[in-house]
C-alpha positions in Angstrom: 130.4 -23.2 177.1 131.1 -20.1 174.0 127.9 -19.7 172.1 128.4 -21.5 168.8 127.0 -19.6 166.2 125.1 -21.8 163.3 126.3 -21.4 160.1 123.4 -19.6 157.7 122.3 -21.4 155.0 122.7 -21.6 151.0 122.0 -18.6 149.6 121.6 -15.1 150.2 120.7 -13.9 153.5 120.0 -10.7 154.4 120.3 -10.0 158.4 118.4 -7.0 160.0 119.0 -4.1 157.2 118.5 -0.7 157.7 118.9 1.9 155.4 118.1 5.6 155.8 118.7 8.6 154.2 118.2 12.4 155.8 117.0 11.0 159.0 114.2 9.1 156.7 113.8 5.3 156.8 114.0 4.2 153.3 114.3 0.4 154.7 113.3 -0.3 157.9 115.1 -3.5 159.9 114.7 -6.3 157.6 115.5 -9.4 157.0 115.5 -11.5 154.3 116.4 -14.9 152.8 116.3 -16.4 149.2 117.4 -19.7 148.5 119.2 -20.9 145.5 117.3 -20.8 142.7 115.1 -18.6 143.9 113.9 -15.3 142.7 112.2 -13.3 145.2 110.8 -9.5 144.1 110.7 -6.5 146.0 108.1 -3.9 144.5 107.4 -0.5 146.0 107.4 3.3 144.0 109.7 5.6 143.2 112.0 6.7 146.1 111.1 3.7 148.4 114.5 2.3 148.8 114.2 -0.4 146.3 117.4 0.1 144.2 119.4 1.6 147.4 118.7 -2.3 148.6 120.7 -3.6 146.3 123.3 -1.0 145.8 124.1 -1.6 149.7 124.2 -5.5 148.6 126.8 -4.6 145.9 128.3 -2.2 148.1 128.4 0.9 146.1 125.7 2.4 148.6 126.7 6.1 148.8 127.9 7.4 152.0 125.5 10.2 151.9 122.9 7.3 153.2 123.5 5.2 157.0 123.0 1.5 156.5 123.7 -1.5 158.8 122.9 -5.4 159.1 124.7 -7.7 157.6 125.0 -9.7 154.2 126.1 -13.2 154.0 125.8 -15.5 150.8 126.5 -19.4 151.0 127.4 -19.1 154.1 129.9 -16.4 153.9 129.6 -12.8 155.4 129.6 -10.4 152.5 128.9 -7.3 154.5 132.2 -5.7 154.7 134.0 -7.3 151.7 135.2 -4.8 149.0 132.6 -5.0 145.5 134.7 -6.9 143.7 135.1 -10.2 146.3 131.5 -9.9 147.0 130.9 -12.0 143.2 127.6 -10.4 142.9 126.3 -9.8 139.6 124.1 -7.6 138.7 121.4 -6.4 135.5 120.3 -2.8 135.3 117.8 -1.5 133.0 120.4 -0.6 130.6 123.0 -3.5 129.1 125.5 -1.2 129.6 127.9 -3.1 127.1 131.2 -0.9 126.5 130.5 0.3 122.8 134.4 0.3 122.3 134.4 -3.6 122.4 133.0 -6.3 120.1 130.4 -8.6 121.6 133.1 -11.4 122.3 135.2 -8.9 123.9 132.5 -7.5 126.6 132.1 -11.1 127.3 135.7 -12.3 127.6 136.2 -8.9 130.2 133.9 -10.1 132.7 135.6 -14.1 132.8 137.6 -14.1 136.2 141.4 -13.5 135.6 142.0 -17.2 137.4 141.0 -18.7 133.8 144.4 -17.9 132.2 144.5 -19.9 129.3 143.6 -17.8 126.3 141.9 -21.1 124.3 139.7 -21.5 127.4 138.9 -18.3 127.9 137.7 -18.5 124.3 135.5 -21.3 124.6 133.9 -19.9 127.6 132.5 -16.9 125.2 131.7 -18.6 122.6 129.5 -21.3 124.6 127.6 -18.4 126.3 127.0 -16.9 123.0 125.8 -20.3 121.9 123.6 -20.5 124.9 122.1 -17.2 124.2 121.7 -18.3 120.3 124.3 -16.3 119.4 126.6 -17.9 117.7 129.1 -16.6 115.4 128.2 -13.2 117.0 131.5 -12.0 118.7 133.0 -9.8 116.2 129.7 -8.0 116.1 129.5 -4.1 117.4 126.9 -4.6 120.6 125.3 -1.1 118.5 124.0 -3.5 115.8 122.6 -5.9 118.2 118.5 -5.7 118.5 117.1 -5.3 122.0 116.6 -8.6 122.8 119.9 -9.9 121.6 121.9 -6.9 124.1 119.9 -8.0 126.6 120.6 -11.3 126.4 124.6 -10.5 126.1 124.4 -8.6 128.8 123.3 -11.8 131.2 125.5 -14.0 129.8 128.3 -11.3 130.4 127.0 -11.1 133.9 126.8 -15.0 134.5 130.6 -15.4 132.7 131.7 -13.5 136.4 130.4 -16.4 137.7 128.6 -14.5 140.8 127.2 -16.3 143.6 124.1 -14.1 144.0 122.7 -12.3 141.2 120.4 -9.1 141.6 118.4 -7.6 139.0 117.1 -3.7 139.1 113.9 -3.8 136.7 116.5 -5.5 133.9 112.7 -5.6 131.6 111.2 -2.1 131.9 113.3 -1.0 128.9 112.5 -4.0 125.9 109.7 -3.5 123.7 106.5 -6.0 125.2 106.9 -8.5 122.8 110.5 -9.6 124.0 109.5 -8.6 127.6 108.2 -12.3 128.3 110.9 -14.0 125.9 113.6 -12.1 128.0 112.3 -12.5 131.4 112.1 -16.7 130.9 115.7 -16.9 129.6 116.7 -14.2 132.2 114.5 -16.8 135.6 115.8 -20.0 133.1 119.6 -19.4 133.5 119.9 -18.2 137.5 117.4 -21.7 138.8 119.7 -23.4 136.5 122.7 -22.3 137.9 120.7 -22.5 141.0 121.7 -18.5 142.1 120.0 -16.4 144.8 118.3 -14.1 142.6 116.7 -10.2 144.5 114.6 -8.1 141.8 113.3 -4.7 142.2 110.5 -3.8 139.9 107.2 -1.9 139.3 106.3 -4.1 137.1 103.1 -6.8 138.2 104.1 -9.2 135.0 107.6 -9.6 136.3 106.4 -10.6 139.6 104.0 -13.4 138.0 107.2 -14.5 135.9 109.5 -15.2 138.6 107.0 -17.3 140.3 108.6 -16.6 143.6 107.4 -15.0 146.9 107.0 -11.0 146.4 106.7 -8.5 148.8 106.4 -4.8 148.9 107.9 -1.9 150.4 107.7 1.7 151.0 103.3 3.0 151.0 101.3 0.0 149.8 100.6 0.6 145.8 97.4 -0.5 144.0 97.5 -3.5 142.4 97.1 -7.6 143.1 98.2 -8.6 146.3 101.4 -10.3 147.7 99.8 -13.2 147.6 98.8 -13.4 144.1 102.3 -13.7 143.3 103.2 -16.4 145.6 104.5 -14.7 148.5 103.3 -17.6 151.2 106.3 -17.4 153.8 107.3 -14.1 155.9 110.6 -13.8 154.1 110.8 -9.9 155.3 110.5 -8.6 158.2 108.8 -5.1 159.1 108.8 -4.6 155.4 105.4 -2.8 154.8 103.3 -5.8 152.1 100.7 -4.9 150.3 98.7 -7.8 152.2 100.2 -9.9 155.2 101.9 -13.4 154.0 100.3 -15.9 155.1 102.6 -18.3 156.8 103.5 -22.4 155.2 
């Protein structure tokens, strides 16, 4: 009788990655999974493979680094499908709105092209304006928009291209403190809503804390709280270097 090979769960799951660069392991084989809802943390410094993790996710890993294992989401393997069928999204430390459009119109670019109708279309960006508390905001220039209110533009822009896994590349490091926690609960309060695999890469301990989800670490083990601290209780990577071992559920 064939082998029948199971189906992988809800959510994203990462199957025995390896990324290196110059002969140097920037990632050794890992594996990972994160359910829906979820927002697991990777933390590690400078140069330790964090953000080439998610750029081979996204698949705009550059060729100058050798990667293999494969990607799947819901189900589905991801691995080899061109960037734009993957319907990942993605938050960078910049909100990288295009200055050239108003507000509405950033958010109206990212709605998939199957939504035809020009009314609905409509309504879509103006409820994720209202969601954001927004409203009335899409004729704004995104330069006369505060910190807090790009950044929350940019999500909703991200969320409007209604990815299946979202990944997020130390989207925080950039607001002034005071919004950093009124950010980060809107950012974790919209992908468990929408109930979205969520990876993050950051060096920062009070995003960890935030996300509430397991954390690991990678690269040379970094002062600071342990794994643990932060909820990581179940070996969600493998032969990824922790700061201290997870304990197992």
């Amino acid at each position: 009788m064939d082998h029948i090979r199971p189906v992988p769960p809800r959510g994203l799951l990462l199957t025995r990655v390896r990324i290196v660069l110059n002969g140097i392991e920037l990632i050794p084989e890992t594996s990972l999974s994160v359910r829906p809802g979820e927002v697991v943390t990777i933390m590690g410094p400078s140069g330790s493979g964090k953000s080439s993790l998610l750029a081979y996710l996204c698949g705009t890993l550059p060729r100058a680094f050798q990667a293999e294992g494969e990607i799947w989401i819901n189900g589905i393997d991801v691995t080899r499908l061109p960037i734009e069928e993957r319907q990942i999204g993605i938050l960078f430390q910049d909100d990288l709105l295009f200055p050239h459009m108003t507000v509405g119109e950033n958010l109206l670019f990212a709605i998939p092209r199957a939504v035809r109708r020009r009314r609905e279309r409509r309504e879509l960006m103006r409820q994720a304006l209202a969601e954001a508390d927004l409203a009335g905001y899409e004729e704004r220039d995104p330069a006369t928009l505060s910190g807090g209110q790009r950044a929350r533009v940019a999500l909703m822009r991200t969320l409007l291209a209604r990815p299946r896994a979202v990944l997020l590349d130390e989207p925080f490091s950039k607001l002034d403190a005071d919004l950093q926690a009124t950010i980060r609960q809107f950012v974790f309060g919209h992908v468990r809503a929408q109930e979205l695999p969520t990876l993050m890469v950051t060096h920062a301990a009070e995003d960890a804390q935030a996300a509430g989800g397991p954390v690991m670490r990678v690269g040379r083990p970094e002062a600071g709280p342990p794994a643990e601290a932060f909820g990581a209780t179940r070996p969600i990577l493998s032969r990824i270097r922790p700061a201290a071992k997870p304990r197992h559920p």
